[in-house]
KOLMIDREN-247787 format. One record per residue (C-alpha): residue number from 1; x, y, z. Coordinates in steps of 0.02 Angstrom, whole numbers. Example, Ala and Ser with C-alpha at 12.3 -4.5 7.8 and 13.67 -1.06 7.14 Angstrom:
SITE  nr      x      y      z
SITE   1    615   -225    390
SITE   2    684    -53    357
This chain:
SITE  nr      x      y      z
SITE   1      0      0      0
SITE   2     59    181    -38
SITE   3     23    351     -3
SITE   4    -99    397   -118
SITE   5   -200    223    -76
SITE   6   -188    275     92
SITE   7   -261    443     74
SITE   8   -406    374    -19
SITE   9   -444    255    111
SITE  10   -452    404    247
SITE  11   -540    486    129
SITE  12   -677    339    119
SITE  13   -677    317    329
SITE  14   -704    525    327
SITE  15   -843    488    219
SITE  16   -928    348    309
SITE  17   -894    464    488
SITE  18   -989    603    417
SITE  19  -1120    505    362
SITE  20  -1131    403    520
SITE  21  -1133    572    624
SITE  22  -1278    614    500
SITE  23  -1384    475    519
SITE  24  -1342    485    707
SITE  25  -1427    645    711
SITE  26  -1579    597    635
SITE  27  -1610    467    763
SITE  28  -1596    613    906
SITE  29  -1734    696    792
SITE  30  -1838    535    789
SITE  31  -1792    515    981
SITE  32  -1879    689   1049
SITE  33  -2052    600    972
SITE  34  -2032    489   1135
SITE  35  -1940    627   1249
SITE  36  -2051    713   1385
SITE  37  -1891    849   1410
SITE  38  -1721    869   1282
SITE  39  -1598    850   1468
SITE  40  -1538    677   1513
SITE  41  -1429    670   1625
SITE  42  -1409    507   1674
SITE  43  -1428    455   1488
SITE  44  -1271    567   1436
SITE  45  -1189    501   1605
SITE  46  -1199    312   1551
SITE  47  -1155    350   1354
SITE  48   -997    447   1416
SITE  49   -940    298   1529
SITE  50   -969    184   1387
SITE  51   -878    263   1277
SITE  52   -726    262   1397
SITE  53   -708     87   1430
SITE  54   -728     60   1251
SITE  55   -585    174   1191
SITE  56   -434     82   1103
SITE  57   -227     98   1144
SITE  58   -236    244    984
SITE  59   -388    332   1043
SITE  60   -349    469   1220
SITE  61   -509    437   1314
SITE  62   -515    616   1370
SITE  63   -485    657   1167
SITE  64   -652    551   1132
SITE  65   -746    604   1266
SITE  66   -747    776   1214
SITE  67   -788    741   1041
SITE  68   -955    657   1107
SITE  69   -978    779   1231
SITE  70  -1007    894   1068
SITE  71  -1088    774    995
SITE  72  -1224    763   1144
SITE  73  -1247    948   1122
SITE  74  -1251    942    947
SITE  75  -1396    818    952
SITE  76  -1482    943   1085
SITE  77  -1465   1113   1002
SITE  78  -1564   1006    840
SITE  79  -1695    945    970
SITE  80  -1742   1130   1033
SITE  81  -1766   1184    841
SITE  82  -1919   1046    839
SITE  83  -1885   1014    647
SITE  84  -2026    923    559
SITE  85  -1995    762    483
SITE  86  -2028    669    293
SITE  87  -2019    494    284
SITE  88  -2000    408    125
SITE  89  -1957    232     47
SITE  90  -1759    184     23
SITE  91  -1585    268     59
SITE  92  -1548    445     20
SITE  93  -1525    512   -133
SITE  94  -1686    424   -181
SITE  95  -1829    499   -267
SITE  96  -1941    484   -148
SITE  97  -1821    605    -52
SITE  98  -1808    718   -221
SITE  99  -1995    735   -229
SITE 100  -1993    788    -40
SITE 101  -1877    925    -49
SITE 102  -1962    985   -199
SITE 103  -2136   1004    -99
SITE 104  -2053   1061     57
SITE 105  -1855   1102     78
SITE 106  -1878   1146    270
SITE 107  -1939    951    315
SITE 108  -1797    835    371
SITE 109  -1816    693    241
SITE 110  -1794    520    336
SITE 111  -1772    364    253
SITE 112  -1865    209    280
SITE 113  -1834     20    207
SITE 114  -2021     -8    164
SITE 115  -2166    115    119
SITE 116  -2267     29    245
SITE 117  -2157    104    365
SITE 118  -2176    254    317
SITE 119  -2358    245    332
SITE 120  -2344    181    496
SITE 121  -2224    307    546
SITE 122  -2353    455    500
SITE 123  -2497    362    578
SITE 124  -2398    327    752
SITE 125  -2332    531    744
SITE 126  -2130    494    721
SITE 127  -2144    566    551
SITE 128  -2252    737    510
SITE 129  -2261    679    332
SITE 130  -2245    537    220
SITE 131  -2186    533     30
SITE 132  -2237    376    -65
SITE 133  -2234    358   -251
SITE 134  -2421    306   -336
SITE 135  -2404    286   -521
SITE 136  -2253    297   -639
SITE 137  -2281    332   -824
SITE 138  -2170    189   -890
SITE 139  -2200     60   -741
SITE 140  -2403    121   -700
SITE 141  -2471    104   -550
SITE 142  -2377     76   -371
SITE 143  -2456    -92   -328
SITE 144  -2397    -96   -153
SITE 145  -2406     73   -118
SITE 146  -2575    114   -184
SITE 147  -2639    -58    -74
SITE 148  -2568     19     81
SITE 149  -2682    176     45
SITE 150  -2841     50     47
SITE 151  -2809     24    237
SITE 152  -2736    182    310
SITE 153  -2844    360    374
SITE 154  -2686    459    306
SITE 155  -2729    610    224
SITE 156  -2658    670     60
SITE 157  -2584    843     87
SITE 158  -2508    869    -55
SITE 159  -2433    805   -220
SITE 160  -2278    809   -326
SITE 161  -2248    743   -502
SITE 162  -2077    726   -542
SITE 163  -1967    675   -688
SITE 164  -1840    524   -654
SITE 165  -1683    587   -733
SITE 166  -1567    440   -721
SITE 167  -1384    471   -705
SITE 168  -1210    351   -740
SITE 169  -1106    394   -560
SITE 170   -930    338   -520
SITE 171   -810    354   -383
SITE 172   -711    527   -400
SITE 173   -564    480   -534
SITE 174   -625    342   -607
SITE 175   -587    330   -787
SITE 176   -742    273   -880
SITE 177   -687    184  -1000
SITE 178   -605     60   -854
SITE 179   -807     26   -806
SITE 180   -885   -137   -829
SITE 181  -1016   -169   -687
SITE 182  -1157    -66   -679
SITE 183  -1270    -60   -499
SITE 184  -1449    -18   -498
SITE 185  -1630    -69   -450
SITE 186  -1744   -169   -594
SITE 187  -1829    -19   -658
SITE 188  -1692     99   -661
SITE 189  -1585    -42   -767
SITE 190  -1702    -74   -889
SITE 191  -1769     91   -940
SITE 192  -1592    131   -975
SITE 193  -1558    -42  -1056
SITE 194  -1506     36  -1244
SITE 195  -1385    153  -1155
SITE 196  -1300      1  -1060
SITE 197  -1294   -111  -1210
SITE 198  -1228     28  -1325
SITE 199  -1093     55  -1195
SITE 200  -1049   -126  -1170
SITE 201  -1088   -122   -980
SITE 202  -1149   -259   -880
SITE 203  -1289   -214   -763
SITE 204  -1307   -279   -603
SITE 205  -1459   -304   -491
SITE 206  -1456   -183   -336
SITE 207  -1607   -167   -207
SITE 208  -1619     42   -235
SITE 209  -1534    160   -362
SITE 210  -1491    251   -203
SITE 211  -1432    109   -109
SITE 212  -1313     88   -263
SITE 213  -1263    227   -253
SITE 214  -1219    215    -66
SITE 215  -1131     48   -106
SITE 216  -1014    115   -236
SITE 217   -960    248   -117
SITE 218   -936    136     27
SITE 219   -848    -20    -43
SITE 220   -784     65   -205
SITE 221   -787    -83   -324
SITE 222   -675    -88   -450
SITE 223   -729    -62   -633
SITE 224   -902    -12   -557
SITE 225  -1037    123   -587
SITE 226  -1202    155   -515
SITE 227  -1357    217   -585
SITE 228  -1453    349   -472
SITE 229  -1519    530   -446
SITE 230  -1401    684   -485
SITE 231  -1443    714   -294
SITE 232  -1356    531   -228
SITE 233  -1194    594   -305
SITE 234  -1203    737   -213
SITE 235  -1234    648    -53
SITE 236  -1127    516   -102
SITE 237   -976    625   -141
SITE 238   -986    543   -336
SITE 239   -953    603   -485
SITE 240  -1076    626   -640
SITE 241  -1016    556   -779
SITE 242  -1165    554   -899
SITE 243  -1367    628   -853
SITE 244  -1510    593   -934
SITE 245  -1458    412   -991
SITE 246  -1636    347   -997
SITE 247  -1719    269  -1155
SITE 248  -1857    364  -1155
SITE 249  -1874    566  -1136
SITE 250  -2064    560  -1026
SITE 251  -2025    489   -864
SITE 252  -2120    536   -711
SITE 253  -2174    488   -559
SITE 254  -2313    547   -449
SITE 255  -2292    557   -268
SITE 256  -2435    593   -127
SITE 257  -2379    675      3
SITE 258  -2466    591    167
SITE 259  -2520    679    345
SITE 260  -2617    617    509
SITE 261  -2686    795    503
SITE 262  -2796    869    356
SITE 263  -2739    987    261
SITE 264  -2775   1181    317
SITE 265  -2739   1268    136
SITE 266  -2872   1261    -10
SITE 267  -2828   1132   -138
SITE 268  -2881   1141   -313
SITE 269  -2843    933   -336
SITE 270  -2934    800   -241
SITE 271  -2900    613   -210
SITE 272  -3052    493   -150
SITE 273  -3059    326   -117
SITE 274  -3213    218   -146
SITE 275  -3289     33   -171
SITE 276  -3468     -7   -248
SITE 277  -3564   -158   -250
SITE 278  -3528   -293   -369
SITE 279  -3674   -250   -504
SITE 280  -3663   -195   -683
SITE 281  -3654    -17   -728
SITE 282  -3637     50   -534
SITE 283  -3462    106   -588
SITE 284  -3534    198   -700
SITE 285  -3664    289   -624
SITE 286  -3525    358   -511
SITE 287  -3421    420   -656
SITE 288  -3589    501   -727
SITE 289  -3616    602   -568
SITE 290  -3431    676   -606
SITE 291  -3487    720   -778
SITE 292  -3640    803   -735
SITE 293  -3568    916   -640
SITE 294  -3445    944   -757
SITE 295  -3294    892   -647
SITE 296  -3131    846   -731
SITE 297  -3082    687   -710
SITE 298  -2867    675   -693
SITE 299  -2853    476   -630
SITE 300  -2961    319   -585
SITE 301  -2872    159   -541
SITE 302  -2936      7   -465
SITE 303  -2855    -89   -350
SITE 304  -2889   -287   -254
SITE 305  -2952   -261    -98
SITE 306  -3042   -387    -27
SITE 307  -3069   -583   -132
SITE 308  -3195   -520   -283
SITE 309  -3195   -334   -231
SITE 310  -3093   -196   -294
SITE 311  -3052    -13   -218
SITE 312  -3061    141   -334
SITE 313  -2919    287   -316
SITE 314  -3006    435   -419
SITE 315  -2928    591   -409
SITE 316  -3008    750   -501
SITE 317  -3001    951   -497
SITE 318  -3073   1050   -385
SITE 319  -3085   1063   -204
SITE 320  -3199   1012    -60
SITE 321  -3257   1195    -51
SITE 322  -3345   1199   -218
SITE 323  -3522   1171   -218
SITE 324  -3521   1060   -372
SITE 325  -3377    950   -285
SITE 326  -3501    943   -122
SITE 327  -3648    885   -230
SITE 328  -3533    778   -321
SITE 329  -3509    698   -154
SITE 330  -3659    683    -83
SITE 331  -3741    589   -228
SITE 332  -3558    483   -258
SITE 333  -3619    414    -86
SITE 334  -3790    374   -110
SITE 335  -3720    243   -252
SITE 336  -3570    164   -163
SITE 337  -3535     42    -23
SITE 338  -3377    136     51
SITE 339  -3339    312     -5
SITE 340  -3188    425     88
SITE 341  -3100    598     31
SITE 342  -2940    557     64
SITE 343  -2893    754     42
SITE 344  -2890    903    -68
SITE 345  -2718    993   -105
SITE 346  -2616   1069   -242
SITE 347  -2497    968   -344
SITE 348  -2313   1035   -389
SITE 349  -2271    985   -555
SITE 350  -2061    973   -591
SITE 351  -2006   1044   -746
């Protein structure tokens, strides 16, 4: 091993400190859900002792105590500026994350492994928000996601369609014509699967483009790349090497932005959620009552719920203070079995 190798591996343990102190931090945030005061005492008291008998021969114990002595009051200070939270589905740097930031930049985005825990993570009041992705142009609809909105009394907030610009990201100085793996989830590989094949690159199942990217940065494979958001190789300290390397110029994703509390602005977009009876024609009669009143109709999908049944997500313009939308309603529930507003909000659309 030389120098330079050397330096490059401190630079990789820098990079995995930083972003352990970051996701450190964002437990303390989670923690002050549970906290009845910020002061602990006796907490900080048996953390500092721990970390004392745990110091090694190269680490001063008195040098490591006071860098988690700052560390203590670092996770404080953030406690007393009660952020609000966003949880979304994967690592960061994924677009879930992108589509939060884009509604609201002040929320501290928080990842989670599964939608359903960010669902549950809204519902319980760790998160103030949840992002979770509904339909995709090129994939359609969420499955999963859209199943978990069948059971949950979540309201939408808000809304953000966003374009999935899919980027080819390397570890700083890596020559690209040296690559010959490429990491990324299903979807992301195969909607850039001419781009891949035209370069002669091999791709390689990964569980998230984000997580990819994470990987890369972390265990810097050799000959590797990783397909992801322009916003993982920012996080990820990678470099760009090619945007836009998708096959296809239109693809978006829609994300619904998810609250315990209703939403206290006027909307002009609303999402409901209904079931009818298994007859001919009740369907519809509900879409008639839409078109009466001369409501435009943006999205109806319909989704397994229960053996022989089916949900409907309908989402259409307007908002729950227009009188036509309120008569809408009321006659909408005459003619179903289950019928619930799930919220009305205003949707951000990324250029």
């Amino acid at each position: 091993m030389n120098l330079k190798k050397i330096r490059e591996n401190v630079e990789l343990l820098d990079f995995k400190i930083l972003k352990l102190l970051n996701d450190r931090m964002e437990l303390a945030l989670m923690a002050k859900r549970f906290k009845s005061q910020i002061e602990d005492k006796e907490r900080e008291k048996e953390l500092l002792e721990k970390i004392r008998r745990n110091s090694t021969r190269l680490i001063n114990g008195e040098f490591i105590e006071r860098i988690y002595i700052e560390i203590i009051e670092q996770s404080k200070n953030l406690q007393r500026k009660d952020y609000n939270l966003i949880a979304f589905q994967g690592e960061h740097g994924a677009y879930g994350e992108v589509a939060s930031r884009e509604w609201n930049s002040d929320l501290i985005p928080i990842p989670c492994s599964e939608s359903a825990e960010v669902l549950e993570g809204v519902e319980t009041g760790l998160y103030g928000y949840g992002v979770v992705p509904v339909e995709n142009t090129l994939g359609g609809v969420v499955g999963q996601v859209n199943e978990l909105l069948i059971n949950t009394d979540l309201n939408v907030v808000g809304a953000v369609e966003l374009p999935i610009h899919l980027c080819l990201l390397t570890l700083p100085g890596t020559d690209h014509r040296e690559i010959r793996a490429v990491y990324s989830d299903s979807q992301a590989l195969a909607q850039c699967r001419h781009f891949l094949a035209r370069n002669k690159l091999e791709p390689v199942q990964y569980y998230d483009t984000a997580g990819a990217a994470k990987m890369l940065a972390e265990r810097a494979p050799k000959a590797s790349a990783a397909i992801a958001s322009k916003l993982s190789a920012e996080l990820y300290n990678l470099e760009v090497i090619k945007e836009d390397i998708e096959d296809l110029d239109r693809n978006m994703t829609r994300f619904l932005v998810l609250s315990k509390e209703g939403n206290t602005e006027e909307g002009d977009k609303c999402s409901i959620i209904f079931s009818t009876e298994h007859k001919a024609g009740t369907l519809f009669r509900v879409l008639e009552v839409f078109a009466r009143q001369d409501i435009n109709l943006t999205r109806i999908e319909s989704i397994p719920h229960e053996p022989g049944n089916y949900a409907f997500f309908m989402d259409f313009m307007g908002s729950e203070r227009d009188d036509k939308v309120v008569r809408a309603l009321e006659e909408v529930e005459k003619i179903t079995s289950t019928l619930r507003l799930m919220g009305c909000y205003k949707e951000k659309k990324v250029v």
